[in-house]
MIGUZA-714157 format. One record per residue (C-alpha): residue number from 1; chain; residue in one letter; x, y, z. Coordinates in Angstrom, 3 decimals. Last residue first. Example, Ala and Ser with C-alpha at 12.3 -4.5 7.8 and 13.67 -1.06 7.14 Angstrom:
R   num   chaine   residu         c1         c2         c3
R     2        A        S     13.670     -1.060      7.140
R     1        A        A     12.300     -4.500      7.800
This chain:
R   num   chaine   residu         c1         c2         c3
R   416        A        X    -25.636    -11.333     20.165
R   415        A        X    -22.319    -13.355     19.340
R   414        A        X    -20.625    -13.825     16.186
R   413        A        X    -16.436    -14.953     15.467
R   412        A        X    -15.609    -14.427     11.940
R   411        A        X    -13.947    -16.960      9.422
R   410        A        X    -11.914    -16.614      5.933
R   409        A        X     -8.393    -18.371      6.118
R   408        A        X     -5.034    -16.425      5.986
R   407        A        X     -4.572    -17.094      9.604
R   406        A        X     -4.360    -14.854     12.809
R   405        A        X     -7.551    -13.091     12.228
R   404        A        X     -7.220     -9.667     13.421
R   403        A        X     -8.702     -8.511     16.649
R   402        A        X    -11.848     -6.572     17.132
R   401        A        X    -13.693     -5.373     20.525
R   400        A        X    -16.572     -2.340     19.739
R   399        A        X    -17.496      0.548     20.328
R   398        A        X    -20.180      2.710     17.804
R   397        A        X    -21.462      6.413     18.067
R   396        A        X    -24.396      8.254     16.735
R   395        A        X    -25.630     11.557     16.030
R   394        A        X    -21.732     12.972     14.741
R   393        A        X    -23.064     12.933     11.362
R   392        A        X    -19.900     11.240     10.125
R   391        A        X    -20.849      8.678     12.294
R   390        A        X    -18.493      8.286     15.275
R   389        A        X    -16.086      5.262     15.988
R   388        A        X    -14.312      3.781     19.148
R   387        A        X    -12.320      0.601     18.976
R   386        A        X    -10.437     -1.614     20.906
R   385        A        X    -12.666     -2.144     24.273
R   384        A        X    -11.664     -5.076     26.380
R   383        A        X    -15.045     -4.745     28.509
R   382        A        X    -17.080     -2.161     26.741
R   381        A        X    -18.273      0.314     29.753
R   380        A        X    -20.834      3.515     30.477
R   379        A        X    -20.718      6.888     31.996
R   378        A        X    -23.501      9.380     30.756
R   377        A        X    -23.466     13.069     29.975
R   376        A        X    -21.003     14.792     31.455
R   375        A        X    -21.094     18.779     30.941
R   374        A        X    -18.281     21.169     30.921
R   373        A        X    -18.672     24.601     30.290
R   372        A        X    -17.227     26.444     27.356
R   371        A        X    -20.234     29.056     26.950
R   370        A        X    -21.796     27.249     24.045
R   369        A        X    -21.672     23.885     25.936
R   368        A        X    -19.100     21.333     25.711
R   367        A        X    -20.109     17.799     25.611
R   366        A        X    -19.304     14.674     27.872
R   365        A        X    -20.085     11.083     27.269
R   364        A        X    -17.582      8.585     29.976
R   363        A        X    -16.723      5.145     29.035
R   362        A        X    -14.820      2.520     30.695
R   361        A        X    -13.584     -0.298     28.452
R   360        A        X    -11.300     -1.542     31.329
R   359        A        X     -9.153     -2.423     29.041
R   358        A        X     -6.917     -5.075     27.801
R   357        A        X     -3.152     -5.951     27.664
R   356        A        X     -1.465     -5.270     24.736
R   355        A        X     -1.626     -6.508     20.815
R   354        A        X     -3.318     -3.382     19.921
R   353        A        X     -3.655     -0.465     22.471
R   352        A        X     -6.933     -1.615     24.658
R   351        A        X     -8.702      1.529     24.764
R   350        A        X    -10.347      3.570     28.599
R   349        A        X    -12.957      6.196     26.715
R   348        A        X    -13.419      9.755     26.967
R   347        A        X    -16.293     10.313     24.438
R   346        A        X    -16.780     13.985     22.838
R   345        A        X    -19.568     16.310     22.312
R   344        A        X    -18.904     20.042     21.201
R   343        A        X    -17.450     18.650     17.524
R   342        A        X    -19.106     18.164     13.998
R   341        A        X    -16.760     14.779     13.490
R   340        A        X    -17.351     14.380     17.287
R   339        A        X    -14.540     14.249     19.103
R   338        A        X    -12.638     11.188     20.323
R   337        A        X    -10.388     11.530     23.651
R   336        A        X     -8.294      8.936     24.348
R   335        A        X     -6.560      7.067     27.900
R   334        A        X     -8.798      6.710     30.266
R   333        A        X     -7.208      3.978     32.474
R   332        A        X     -6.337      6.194     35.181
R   331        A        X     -9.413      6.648     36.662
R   330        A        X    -12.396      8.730     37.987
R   329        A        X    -10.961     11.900     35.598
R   328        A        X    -10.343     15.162     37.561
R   327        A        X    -11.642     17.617     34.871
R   326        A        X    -10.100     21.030     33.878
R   325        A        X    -11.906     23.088     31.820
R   324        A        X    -11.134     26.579     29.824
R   323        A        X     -7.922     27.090     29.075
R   322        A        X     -6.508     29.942     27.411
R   321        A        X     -4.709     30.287     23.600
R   320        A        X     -4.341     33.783     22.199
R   319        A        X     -5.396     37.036     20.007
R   318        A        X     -8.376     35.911     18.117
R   317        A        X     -8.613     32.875     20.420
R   316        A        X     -8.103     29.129     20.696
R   315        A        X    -10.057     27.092     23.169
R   314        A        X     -8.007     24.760     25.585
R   313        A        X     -9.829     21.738     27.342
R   312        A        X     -7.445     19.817     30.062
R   311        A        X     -8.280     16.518     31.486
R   310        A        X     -6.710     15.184     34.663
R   309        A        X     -5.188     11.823     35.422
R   308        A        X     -3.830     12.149     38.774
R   307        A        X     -1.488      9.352     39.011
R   306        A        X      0.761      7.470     36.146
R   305        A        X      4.102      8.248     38.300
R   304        A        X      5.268     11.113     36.719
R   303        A        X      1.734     13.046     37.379
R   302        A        X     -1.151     12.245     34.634
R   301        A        X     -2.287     14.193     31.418
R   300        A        X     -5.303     13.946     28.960
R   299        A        X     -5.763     16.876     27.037
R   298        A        X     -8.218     18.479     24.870
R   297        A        X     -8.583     21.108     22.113
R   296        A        X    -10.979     23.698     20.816
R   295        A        X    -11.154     25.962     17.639
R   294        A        X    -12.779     23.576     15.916
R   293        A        X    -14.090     21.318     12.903
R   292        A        X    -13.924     18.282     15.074
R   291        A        X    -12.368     19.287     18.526
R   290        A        X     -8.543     18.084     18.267
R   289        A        X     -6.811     15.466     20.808
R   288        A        X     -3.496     15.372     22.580
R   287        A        X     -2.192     12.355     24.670
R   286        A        X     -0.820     11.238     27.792
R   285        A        X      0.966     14.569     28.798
R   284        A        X      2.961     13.922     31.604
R   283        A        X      2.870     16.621     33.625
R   282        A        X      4.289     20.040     33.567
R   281        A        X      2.132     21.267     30.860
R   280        A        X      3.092     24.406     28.548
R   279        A        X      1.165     25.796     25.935
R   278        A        X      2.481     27.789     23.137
R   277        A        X      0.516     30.039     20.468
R   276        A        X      2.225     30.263     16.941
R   275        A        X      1.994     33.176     13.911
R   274        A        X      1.432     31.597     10.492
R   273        A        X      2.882     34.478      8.644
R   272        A        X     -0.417     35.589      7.912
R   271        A        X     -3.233     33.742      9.312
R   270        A        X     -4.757     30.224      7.839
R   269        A        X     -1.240     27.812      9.447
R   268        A        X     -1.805     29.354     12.873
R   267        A        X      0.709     27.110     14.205
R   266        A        X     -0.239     25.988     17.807
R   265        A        X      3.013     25.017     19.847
R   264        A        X      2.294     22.356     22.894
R   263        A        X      5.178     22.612     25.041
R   262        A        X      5.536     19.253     27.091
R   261        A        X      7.565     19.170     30.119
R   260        A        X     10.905     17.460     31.831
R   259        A        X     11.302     13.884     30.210
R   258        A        X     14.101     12.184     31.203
R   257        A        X     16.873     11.519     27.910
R   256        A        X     20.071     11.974     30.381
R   255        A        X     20.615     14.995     28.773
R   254        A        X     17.052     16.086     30.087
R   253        A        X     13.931     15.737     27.179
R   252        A        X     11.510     18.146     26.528
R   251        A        X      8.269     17.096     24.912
R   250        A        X      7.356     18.922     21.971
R   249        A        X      3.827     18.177     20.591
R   248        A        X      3.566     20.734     17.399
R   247        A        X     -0.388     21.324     16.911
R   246        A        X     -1.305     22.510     13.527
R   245        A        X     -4.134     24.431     12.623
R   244        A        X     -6.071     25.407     10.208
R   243        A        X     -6.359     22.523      8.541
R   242        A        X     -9.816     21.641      8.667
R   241        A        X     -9.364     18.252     10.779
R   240        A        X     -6.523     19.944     12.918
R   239        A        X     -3.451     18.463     12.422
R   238        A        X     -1.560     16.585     15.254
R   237        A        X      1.947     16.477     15.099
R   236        A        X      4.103     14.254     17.476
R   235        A        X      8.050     16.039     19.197
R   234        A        X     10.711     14.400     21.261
R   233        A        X     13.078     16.863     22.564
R   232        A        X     17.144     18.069     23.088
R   231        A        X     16.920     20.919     20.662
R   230        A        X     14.176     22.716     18.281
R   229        A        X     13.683     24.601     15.423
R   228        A        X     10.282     25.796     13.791
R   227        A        X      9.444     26.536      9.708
R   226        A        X      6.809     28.251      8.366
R   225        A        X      5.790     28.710      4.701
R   224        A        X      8.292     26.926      2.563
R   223        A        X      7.396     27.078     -1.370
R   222        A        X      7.396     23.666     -2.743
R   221        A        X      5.201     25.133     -5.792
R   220        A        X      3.270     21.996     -6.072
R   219        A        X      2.624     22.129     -3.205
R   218        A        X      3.505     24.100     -0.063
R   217        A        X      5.601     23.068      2.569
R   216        A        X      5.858     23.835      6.508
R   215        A        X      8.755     22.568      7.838
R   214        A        X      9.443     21.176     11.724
R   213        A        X     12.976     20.435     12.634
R   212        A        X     15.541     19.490     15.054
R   211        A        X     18.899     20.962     15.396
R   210        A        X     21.086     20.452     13.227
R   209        A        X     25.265     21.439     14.320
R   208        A        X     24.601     19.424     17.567
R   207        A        X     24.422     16.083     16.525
R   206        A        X     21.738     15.539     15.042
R   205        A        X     18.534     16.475     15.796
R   204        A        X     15.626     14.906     14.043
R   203        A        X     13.566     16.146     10.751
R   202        A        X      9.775     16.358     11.085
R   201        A        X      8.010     17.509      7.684
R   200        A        X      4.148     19.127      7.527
R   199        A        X      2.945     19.293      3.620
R   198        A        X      0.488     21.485      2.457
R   197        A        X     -2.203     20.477     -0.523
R   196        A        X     -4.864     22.582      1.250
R   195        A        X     -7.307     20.187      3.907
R   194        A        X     -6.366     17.905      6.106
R   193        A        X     -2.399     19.354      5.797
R   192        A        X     -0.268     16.351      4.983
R   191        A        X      1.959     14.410      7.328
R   190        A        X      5.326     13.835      7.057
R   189        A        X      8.172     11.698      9.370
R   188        A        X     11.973     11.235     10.469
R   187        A        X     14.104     13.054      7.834
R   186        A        X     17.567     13.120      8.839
R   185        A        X     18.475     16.091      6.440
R   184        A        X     15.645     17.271      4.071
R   183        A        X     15.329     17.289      0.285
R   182        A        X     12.251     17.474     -1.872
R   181        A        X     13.026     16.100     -5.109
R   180        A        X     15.081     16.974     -7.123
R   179        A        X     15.487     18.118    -10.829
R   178        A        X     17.623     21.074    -11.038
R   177        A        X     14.757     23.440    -11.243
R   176        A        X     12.867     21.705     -8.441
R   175        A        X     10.995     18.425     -8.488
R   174        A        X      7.654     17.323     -8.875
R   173        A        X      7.769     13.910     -9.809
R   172        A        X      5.613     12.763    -12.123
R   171        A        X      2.382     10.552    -12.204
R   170        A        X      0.779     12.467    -15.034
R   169        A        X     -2.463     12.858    -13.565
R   168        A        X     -1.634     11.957     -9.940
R   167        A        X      1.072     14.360     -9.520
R   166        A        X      3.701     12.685     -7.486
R   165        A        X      5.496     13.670     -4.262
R   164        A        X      8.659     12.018     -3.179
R   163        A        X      9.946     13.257      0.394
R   162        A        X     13.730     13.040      0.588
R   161        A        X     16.362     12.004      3.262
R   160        A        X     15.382      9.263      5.407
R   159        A        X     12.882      8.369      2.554
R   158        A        X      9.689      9.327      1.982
R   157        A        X      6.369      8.959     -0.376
R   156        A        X      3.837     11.355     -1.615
R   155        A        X      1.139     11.162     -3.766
R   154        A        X     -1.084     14.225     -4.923
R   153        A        X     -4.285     15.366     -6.491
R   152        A        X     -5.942     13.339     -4.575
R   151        A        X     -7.796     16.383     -2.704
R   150        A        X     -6.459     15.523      0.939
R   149        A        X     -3.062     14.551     -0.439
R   148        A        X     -2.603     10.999     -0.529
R   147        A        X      0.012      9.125      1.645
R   146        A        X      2.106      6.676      0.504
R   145        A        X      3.958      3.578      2.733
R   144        A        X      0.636      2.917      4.392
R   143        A        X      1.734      0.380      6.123
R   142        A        X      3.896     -1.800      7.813
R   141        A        X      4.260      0.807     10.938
R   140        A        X      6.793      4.069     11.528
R   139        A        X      3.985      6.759     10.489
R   138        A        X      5.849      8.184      7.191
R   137        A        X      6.657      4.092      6.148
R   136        A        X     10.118      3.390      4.965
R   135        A        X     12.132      1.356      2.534
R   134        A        X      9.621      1.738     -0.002
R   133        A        X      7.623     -1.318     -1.676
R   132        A        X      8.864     -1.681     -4.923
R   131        A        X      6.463     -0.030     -7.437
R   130        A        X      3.486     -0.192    -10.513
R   129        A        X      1.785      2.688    -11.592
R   128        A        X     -1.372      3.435    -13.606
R   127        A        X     -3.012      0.108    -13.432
R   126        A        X     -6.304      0.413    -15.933
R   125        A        X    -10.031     -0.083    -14.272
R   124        A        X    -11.209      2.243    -15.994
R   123        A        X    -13.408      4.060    -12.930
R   122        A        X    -10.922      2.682    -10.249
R   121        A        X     -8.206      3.951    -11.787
R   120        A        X     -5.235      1.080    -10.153
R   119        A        X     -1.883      1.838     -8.096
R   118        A        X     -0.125     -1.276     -7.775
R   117        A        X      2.540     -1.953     -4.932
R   116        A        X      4.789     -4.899     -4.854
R   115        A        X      4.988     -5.540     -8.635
R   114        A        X      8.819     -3.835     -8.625
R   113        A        X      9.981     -7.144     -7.344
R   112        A        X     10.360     -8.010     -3.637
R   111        A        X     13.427     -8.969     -1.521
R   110        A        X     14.942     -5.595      0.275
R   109        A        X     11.459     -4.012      0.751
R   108        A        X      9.454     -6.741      2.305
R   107        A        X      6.497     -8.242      0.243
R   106        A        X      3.185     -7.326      1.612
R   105        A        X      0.682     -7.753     -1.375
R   104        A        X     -0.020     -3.869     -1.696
R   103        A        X     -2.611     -2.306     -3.372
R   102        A        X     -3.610      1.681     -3.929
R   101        A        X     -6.965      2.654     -4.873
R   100        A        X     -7.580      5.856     -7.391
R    99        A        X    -10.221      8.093     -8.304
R    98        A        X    -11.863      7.978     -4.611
R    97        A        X    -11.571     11.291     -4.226
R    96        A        X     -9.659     10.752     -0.806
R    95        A        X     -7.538      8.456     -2.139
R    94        A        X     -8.598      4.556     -1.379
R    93        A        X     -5.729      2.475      0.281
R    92        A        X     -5.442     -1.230      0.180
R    91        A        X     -3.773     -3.911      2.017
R    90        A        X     -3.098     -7.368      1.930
R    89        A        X     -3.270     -8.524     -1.424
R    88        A        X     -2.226    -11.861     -2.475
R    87        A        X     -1.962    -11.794     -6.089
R    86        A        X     -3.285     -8.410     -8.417
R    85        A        X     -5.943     -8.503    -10.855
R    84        A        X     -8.656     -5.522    -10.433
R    83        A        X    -12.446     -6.734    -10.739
R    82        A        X    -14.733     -3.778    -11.348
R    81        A        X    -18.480     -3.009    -10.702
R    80        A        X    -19.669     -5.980     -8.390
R    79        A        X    -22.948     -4.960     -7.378
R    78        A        X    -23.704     -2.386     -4.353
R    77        A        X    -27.756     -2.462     -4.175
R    76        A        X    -27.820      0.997     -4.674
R    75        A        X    -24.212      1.149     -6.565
R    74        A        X    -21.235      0.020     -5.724
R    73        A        X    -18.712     -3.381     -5.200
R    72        A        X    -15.681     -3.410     -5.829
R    71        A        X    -13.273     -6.971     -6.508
R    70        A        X     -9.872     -7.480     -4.932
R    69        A        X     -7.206     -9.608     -6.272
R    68        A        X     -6.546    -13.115     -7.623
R    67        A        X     -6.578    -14.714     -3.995
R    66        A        X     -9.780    -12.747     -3.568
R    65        A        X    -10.236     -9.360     -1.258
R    64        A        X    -13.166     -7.426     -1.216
R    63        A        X    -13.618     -3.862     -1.465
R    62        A        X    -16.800     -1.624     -0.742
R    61        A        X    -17.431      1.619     -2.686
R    60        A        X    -18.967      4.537     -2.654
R    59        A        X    -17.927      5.235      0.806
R    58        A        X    -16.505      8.605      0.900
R    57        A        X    -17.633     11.651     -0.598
R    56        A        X    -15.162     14.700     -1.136
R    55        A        X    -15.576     17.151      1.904
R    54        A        X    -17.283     18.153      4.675
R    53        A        X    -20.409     17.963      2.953
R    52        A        X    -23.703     19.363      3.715
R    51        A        X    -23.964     20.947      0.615
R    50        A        X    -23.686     17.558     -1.178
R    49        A        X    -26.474     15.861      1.201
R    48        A        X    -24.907     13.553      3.270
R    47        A        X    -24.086      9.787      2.838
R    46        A        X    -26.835      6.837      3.650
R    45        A        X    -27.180      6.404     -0.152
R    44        A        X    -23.361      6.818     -0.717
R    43        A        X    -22.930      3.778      1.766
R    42        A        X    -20.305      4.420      4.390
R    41        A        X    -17.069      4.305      6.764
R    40        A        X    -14.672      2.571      3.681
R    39        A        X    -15.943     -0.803      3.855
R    38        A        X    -13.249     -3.642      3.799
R    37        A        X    -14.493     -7.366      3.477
R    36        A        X    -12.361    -10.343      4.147
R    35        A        X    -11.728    -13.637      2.049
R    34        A        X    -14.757    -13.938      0.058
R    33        A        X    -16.628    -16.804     -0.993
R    32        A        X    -19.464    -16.501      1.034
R    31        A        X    -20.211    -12.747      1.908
R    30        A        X    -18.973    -11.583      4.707
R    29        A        X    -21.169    -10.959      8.214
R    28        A        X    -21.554     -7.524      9.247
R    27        A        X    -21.810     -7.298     13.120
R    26        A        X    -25.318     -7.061     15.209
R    25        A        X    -26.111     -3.903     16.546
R    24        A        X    -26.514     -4.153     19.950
R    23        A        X    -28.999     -0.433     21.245
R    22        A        X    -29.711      3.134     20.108
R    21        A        X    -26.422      4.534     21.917
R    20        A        X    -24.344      1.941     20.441
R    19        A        X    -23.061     -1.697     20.874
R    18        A        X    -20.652     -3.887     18.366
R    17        A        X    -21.019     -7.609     18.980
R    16        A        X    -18.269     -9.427     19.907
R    15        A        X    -14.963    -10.524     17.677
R    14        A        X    -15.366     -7.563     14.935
R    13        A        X    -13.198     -8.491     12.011
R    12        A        X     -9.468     -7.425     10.898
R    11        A        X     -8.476     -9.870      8.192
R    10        A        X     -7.339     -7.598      5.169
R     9        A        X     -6.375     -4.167      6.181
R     8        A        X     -8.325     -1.256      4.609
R     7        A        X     -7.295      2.407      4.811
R     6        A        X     -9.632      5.245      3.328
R     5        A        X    -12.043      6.235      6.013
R     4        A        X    -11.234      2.928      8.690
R     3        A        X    -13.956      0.320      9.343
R     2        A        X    -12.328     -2.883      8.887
R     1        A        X    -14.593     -5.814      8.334
């Protein structure tokens, strides 16, 4: 079962038992006949109030996949609602409303037909789009090719030149006064804003007449808001989960191509004019992580040669960025920080990265308290840990060890 928000991959299943705070919870075991199981992260009845909310309810739904298609399931006792037709599927992605689920059935770019991807209303049941699969993917994997817009309003798509954004209700491109699309030289990635129908673009340096880019875009009115240059660097974005932020990860890079530093630039994307706060860490920066709903960030770095793992906590200000916490971590395998969906607590955990070698699984509970100080909680391990995952209540926490099943046929692996 694959526990991702909107995302579902067919044939990723828990290999050991998943533990939490409360105790083993035993793993979800698929229903005969069925292939795999995807469940987007929960059951309505178990969701939050409405005012409590973050956003548009997720979960209403669980997916699974049949040789003919996929079948949903919903209600109280979650009966089959809708069957949609569509052979060998491999992935599918919910939008954030849950209106629409995407379907793809894996064919490569240069040899499949224009049946590739299907785009179905989940209420109706009635295909709304069919497509090719595109030539490229925004985060550089198999999939997802599209990315919704946090309200569903939106679908967007790229190529190393153009970002293709569709209205949902008419499917059109939105396009300028001449009739383009959105246009940007040696386009490398996009990410939408969590929350506002903003897009972030990364174009890469070439040569030395275009430098590298970030852009800021609005939609539908494709209005630029902010835009950021840069030379002779590596750069990641990390959105903050209410949008008000944007973190631009630019890592300097010698002419030989040696890292030198990381400037971390902070985009006030709320304020006006979107003024920016940067951070500079001489080491290696292993990887950059947002408080839940914050103003807060953390760190994990390490000297050139993998030593000294520290971790940095930065809280942003009404007039600028200062750090509050440094911690001398125990080891060097730590290597993620996952907030709490509400924030203050966080788990510092030691990951296997998928398809390498495994982990220590060490864990270490911390929390922030009011006044920014720095308090571990407990210290724990998951031998060969893959996954980490909060409730979207933030009160508990699962970890757990998955791989993907390495044939097409249905099995799962149980233990207690």
């Amino acid at each position: 079962c694959g526990l991702a928000p909107t995302s579902i991959r067919r044939g990723a299943c828990p290999t050991t038992t998943s533990r939490t705070s409360a105790g083993l919870v035993p793993g979800y075991v698929p229903s005969a006949g069925c292939r795999s199981v995807g469940w987007p992260r929960l059951r309505a009845e178990d969701a939050l109030a409405p005012e409590q909310r973050p956003g548009p309810l997720q979960g209403s739904y669980l997916a699974t996949f049949h040789q003919q298609g996929i079948a949903l399931w919903a209600g109280p006792d979650f009966e089959k609602k809708m069957r949609l037709p569509m052979n060998n599927v491999q992935e599918i992605d919910f939008s954030p409303n849950e209106e629409f689920v995407l379907m793809w059935n894996g064919s490569h770019p240069s040899s499949d037909p224009d049946t590739a991807v299907a785009i179905f209303h989940i209420l109706t049941g009635r295909c709304v789009r069919k497509c090719r699969t595109p030539m490229v993917t925004p985060g550089g994997g198999d999939f997802p090719h599209f990315l919704w817009s946090s309200d569903g309003k939106y679908l967007a798509e790229m190529t190393d030149s153009r970002i293709l954004v569709r209205d949902t209700e008419t499917w059109e491109l939105i396009k300028d006064a001449e009739g383009a699309p959105l246009k940007f030289n040696n386009l490398s990635t996009f990410q939408w804003a969590p929350k506002g129908n903003v897009l972030a673009a990364w174009t890469l340096e070439k040569d030395n007449s275009h430098p590298a880019r970030l852009v800021l875009v609005e939609i539908p009115s494709r209005a630029e808001l902010a835009s950021r240059s840069r030379t002779q660097c590596e750069a990641v974005m990390h959105w903050q989960s209410e949008g008000d932020y944007l973190c631009l990860q630019v890592t300097k890079l010698s002419k030989t191509g040696k890292r030198v530093s990381t400037n971390m630039e902070i985009l006030r994307t709320r304020e006006k004019q979107i003024p920016v706060d940067v951070v500079t860490v001489e080491d290696v920066v292993k990887g950059f992580f947002w408080e839940g709903q914050g103003k807060r960030f953390s760190v994990l770095t390490a000297d050139e040669l993998g030593h000294k793992p520290r971790l940095l906590i930065y809280v942003l200000g009404p007039e600028k960025c200062e750090l509050i916490c440094t911690f001398d971590l125990p080891s060097n395998s730590f290597n993620e920080v996952i907030w709490a969906p509400e924030g203050q607590n966080f788990v510092i955990a030691s990951k296997s990265a998928a398809g390498g070698a495994s982990s220590s699984g060490d864990l270490l509970f911390a929390g922030l308290t009011v006044d920014n100080k720095l308090e571990i909680l407990h210290k724990d391990e998951h031998y060969m840990l893959t996954d980490v995952h909060w409730d979207p209540s933030s009160r508990y926490i699962i970890t757990a060890v998955t791989q993907p099943f390495s044939t097409d046929q249905g099995g799962y692996k149980y233990s207690m």
